[in-house]
Structure formats: structure tokens, C-alpha cells
DSSP file (Angstrom, degrees, kcal/mol; ACC not computed):
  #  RESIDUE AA STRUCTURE BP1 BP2  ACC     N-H-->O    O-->H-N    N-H-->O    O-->H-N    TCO  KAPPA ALPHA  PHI   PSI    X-CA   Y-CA   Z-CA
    1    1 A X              0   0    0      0, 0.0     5,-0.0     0, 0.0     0, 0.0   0.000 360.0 360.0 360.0 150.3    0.0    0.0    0.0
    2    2 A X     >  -     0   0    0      1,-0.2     4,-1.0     4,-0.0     0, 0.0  -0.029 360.0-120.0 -41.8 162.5    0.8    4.1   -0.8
    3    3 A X  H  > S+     0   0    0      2,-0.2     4,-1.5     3,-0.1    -1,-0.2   0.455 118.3  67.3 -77.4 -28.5    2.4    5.6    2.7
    4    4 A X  H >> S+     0   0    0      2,-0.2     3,-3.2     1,-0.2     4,-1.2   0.825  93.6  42.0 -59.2 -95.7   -0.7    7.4    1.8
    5    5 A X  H 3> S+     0   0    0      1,-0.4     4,-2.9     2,-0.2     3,-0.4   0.499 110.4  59.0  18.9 -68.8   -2.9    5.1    2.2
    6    6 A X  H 3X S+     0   0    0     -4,-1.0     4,-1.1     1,-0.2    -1,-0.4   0.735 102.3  59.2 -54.6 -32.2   -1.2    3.8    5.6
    7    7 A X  H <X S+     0   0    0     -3,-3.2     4,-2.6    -4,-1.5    -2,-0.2   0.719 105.9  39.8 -61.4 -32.3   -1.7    7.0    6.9
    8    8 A X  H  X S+     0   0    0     -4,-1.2     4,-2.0    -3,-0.4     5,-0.3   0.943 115.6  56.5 -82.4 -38.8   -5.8    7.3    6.5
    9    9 A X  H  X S+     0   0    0     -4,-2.9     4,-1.8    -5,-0.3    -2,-0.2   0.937 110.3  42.8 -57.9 -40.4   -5.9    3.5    7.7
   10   10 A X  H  < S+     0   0    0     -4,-1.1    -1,-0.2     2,-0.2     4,-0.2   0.931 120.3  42.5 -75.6 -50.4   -4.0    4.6   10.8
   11   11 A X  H >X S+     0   0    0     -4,-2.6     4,-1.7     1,-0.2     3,-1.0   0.931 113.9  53.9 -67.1 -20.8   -6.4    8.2   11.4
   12   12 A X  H 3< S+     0   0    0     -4,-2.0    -2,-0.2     1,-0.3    -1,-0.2   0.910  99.5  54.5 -85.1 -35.0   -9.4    6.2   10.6
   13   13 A X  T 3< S+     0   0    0     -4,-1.8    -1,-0.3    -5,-0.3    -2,-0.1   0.471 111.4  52.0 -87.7   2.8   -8.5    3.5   13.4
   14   14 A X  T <4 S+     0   0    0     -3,-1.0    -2,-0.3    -4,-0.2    -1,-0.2   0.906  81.5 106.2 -99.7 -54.0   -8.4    7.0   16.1
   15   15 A X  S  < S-     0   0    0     -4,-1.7     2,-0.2     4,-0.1    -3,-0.1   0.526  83.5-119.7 -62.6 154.6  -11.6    8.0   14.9
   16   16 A X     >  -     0   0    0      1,-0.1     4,-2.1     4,-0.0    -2,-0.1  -0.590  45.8 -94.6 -86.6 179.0  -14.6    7.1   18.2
   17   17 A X  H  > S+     0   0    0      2,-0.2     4,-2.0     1,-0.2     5,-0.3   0.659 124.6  54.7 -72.7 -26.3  -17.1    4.6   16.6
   18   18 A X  H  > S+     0   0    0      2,-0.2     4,-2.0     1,-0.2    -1,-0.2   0.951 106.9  46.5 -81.8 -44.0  -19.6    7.5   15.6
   19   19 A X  H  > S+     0   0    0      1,-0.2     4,-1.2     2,-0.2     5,-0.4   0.947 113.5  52.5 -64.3 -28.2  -17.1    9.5   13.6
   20   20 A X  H >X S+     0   0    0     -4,-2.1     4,-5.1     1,-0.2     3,-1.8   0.982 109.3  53.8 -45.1 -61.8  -16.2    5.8   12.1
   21   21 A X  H 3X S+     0   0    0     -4,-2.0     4,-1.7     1,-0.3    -1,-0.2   0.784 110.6  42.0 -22.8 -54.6  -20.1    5.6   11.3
   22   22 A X  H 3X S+     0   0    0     -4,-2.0     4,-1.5    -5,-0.3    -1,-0.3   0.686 111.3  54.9 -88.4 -14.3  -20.3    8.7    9.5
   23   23 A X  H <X S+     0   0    0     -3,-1.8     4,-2.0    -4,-1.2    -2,-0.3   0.814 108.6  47.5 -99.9 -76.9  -17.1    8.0    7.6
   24   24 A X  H >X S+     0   0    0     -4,-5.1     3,-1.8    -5,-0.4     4,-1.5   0.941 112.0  60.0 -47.1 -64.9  -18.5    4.5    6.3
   25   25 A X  H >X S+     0   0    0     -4,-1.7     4,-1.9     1,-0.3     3,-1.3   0.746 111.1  31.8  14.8 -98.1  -21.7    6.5    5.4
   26   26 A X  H 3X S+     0   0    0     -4,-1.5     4,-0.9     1,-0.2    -1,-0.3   0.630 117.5  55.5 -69.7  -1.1  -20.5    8.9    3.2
   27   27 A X  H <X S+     0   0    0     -4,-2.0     4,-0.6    -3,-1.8    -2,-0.3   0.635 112.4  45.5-104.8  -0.5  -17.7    6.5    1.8
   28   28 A X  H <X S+     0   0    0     -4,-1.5     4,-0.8    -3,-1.3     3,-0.2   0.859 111.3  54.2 -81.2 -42.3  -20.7    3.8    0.9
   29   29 A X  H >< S+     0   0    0     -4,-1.9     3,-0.8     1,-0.2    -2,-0.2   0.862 103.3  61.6 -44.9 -27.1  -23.1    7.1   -0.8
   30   30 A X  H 3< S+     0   0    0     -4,-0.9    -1,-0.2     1,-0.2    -2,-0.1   0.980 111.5  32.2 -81.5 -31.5  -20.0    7.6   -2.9
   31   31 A X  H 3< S+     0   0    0     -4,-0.6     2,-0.2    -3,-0.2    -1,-0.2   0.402  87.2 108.8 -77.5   4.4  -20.3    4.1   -4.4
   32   32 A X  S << S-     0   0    0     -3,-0.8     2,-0.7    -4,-0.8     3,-0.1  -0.547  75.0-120.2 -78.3 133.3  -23.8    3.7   -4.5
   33   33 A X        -     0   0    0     -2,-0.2    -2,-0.1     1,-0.1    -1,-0.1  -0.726  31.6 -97.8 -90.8 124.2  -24.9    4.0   -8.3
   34   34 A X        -     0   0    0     -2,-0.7     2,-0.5     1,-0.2    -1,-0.1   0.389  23.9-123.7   3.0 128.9  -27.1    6.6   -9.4
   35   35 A X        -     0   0    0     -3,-0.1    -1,-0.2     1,-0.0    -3,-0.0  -0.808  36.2-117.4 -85.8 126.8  -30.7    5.8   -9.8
   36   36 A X        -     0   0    0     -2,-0.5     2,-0.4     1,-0.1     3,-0.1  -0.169  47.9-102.5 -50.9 165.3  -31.4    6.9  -14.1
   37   37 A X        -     0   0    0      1,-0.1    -1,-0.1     5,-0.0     5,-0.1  -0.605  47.1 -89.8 -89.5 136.8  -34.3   10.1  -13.6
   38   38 A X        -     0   0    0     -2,-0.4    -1,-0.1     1,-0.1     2,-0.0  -0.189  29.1-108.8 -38.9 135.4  -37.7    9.4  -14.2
   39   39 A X     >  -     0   0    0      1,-0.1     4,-2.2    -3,-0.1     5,-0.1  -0.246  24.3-120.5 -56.0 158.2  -39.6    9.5  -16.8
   40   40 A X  H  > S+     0   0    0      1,-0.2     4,-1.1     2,-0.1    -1,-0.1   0.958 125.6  44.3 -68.7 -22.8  -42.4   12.1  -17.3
   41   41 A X  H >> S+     0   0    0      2,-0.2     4,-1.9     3,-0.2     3,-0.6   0.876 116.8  45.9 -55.5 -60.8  -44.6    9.5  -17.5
   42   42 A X  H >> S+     0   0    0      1,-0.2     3,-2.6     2,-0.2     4,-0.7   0.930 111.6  55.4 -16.9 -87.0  -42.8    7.8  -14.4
   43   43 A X  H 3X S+     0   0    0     -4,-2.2     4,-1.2     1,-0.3    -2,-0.2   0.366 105.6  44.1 -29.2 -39.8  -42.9   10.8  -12.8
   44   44 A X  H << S+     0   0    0     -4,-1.1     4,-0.4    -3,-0.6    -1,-0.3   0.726 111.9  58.3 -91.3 -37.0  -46.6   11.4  -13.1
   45   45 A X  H XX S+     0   0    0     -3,-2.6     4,-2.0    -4,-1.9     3,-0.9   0.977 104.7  50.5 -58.7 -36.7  -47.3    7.4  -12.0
   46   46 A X  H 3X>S+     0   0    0     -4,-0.7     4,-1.1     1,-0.3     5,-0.5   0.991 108.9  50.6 -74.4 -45.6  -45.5    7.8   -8.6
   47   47 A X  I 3<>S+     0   0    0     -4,-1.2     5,-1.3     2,-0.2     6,-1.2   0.647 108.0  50.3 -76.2  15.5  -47.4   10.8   -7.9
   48   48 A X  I X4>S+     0   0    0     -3,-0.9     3,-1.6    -4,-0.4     5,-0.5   0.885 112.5  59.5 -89.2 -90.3  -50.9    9.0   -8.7
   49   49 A X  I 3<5S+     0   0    0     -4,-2.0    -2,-0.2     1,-0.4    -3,-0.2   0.559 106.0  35.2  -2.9 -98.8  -49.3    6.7   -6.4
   50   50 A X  I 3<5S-     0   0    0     -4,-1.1    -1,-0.4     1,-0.1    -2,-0.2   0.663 113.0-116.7 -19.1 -50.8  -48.9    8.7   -3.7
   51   51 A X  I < <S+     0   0    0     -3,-1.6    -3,-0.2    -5,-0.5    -2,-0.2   0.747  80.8 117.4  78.5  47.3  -52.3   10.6   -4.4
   52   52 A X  I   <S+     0   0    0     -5,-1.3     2,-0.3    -4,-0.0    -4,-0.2   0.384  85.9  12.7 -98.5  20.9  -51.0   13.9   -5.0
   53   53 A X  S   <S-     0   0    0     -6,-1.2     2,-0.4    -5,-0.5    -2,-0.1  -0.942  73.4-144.8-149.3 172.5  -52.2   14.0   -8.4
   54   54 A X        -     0   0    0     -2,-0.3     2,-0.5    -3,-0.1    -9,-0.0  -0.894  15.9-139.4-163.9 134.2  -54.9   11.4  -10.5
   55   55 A X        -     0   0    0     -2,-0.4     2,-0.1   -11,-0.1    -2,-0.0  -0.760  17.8-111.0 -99.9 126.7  -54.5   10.6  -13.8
   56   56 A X        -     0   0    0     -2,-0.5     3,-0.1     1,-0.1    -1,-0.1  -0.231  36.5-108.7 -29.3  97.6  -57.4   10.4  -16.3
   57   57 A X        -     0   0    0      1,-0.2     2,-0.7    -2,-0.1    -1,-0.1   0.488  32.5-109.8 -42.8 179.4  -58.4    6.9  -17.8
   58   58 A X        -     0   0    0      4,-0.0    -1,-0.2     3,-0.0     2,-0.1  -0.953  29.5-160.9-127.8 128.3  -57.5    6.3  -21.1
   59   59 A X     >  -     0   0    0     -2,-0.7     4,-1.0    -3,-0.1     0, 0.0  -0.343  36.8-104.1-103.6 171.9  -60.8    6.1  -23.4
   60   60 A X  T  4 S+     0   0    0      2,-0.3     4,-0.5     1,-0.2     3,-0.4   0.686 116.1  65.5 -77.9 -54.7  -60.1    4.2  -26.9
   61   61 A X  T >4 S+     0   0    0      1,-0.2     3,-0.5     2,-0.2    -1,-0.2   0.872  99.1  59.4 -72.7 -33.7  -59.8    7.0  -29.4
   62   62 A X  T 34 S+     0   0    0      1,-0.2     3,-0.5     2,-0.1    -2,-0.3   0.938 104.9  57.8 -74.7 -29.2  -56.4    8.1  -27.2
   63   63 A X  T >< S+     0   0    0     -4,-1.0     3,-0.7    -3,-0.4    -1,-0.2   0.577  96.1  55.3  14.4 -61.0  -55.3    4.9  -28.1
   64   64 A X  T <   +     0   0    0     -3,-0.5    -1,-0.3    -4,-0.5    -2,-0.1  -0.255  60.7 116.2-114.0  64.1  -55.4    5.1  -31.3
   65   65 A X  T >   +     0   0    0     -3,-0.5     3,-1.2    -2,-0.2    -1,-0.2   0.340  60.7  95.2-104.1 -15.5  -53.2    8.2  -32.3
   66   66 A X  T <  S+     0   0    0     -3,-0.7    -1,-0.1     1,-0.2    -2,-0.1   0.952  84.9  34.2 -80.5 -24.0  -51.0    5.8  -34.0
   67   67 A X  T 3  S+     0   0    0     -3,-0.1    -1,-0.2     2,-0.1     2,-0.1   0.217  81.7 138.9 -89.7  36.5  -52.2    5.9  -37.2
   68   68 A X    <   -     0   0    0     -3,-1.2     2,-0.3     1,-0.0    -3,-0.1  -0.490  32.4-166.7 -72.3 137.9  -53.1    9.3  -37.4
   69   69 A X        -     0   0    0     -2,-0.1    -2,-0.1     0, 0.0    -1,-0.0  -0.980  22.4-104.7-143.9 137.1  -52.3   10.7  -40.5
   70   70 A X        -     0   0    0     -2,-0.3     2,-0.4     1,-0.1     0, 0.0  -0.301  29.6-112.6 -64.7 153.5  -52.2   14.8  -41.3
   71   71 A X        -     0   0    0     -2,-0.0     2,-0.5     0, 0.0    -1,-0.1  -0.660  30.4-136.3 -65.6 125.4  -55.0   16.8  -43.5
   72   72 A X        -     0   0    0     -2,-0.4     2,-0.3     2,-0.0     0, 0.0  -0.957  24.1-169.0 -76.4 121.0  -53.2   18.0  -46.8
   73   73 A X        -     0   0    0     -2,-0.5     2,-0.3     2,-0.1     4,-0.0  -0.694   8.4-152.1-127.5 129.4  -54.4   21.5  -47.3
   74   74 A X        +     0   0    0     -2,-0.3     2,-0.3     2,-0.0    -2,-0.0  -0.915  57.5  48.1-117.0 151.8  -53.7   23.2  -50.6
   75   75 A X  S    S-     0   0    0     -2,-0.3    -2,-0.1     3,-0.0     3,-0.1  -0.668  98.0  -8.7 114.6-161.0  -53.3   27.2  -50.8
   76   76 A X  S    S-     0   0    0     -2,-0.3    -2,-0.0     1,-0.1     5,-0.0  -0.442  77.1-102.8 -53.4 136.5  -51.2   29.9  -48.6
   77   77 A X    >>  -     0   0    0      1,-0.1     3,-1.3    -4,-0.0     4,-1.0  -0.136  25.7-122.9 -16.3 134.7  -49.5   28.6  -45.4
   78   78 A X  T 34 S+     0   0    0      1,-0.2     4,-0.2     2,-0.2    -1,-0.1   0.794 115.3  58.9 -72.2 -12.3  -51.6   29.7  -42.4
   79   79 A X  T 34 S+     0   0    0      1,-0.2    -1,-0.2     2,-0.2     4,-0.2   0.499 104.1  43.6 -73.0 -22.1  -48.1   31.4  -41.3
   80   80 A X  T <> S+     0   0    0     -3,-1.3     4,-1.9     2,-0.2     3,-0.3   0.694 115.8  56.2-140.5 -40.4  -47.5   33.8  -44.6
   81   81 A X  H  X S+     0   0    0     -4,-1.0     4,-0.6     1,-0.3    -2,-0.2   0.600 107.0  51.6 -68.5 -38.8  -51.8   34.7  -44.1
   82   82 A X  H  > S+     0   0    0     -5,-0.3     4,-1.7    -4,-0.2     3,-0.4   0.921 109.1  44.7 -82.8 -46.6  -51.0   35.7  -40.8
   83   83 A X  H  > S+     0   0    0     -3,-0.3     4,-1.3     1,-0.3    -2,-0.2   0.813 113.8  45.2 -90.2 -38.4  -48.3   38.0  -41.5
   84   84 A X  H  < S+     0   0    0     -4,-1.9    -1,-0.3     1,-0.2    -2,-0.2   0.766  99.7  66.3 -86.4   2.2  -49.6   39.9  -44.2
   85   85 A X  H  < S+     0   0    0     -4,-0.6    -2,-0.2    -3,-0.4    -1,-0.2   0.894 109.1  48.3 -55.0 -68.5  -53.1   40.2  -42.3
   86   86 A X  H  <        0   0    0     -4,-1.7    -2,-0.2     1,-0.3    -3,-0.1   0.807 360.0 360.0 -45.4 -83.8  -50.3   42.5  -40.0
   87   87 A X     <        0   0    0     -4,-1.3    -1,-0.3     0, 0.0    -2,-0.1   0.290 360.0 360.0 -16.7 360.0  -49.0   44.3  -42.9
């Protein structure tokens, strides 16, 4: 081992049992791995969960968004309508 090394083993064995305690503590937090973040979706079950929030069923039509397809519209952009409308 470093002479470093020997040096913390040797303060760490003066420590009382509480500063020991608190020592092991943070030196377990440091190795603990991250939990990944929530999703929003997570995020909004645990708090259903909990029952500070309640989430809406889901009816059949919301369901079926996946084949949802856009309107084609011919003529001016509603964007270029808008702006000369300022003008």
C-alpha cells in the first residue's frame, strides 16, 4: 500500500465509533450507483401513487393516435396569411 494510504488506515482507526459511522456513510453514498431520472410519464405514476395527483383513464380514441395521419391542405401557409393580415 501508498504511505498514503497507511496514513488514513492509521487516522481512521483514532476516529470514536460514531465519527467511524459517518465516515463509512459517506464512503458507501460515494459508491452507491445513481438511480437513471424518471420518466415524465414515471414521474406522473409515482405521484398517482402517492395521491397527490390522479390521472385520467384512457378512453379508446387516445389509443389510437397511432395511425393518425395529417390533413393536406392546398393554398397559402396559415403562417404567410398571418403576416400579411399584420401588414
Amino acid at each position: 500500500m501508498s504511505a498514503t494510504l497507511d496514513k488514513i488506515i492509521e487516522e481512521v482507526k483514532a476516529l470514536r465509533p460514531d465519527e467511524r459511522r459517518e465516515l463509512r456513510d459517506k464512503l458507501d453514498s460515494l459508491f452507491i450507483e445513481p438511480k437513471p431520472a424518471m420518466t415524465e410519464d414515471e414521474f406522473a405514476r409515482h405521484l398517482a401513487a402517492k395521491g397527490i395527483i390522479s390521472l385520467p383513464a384512457l378512453s379508446a380514441e387516445d389509443t389510437e393516435d397511432d395511425d393518425w395521419e395529417p390533413v393536406e391542405v392546398t393554398g397559402q401557409p396559415l403562417s404567410e396569411m398571418i403576416i400579411e393580415e399584420r401588414r
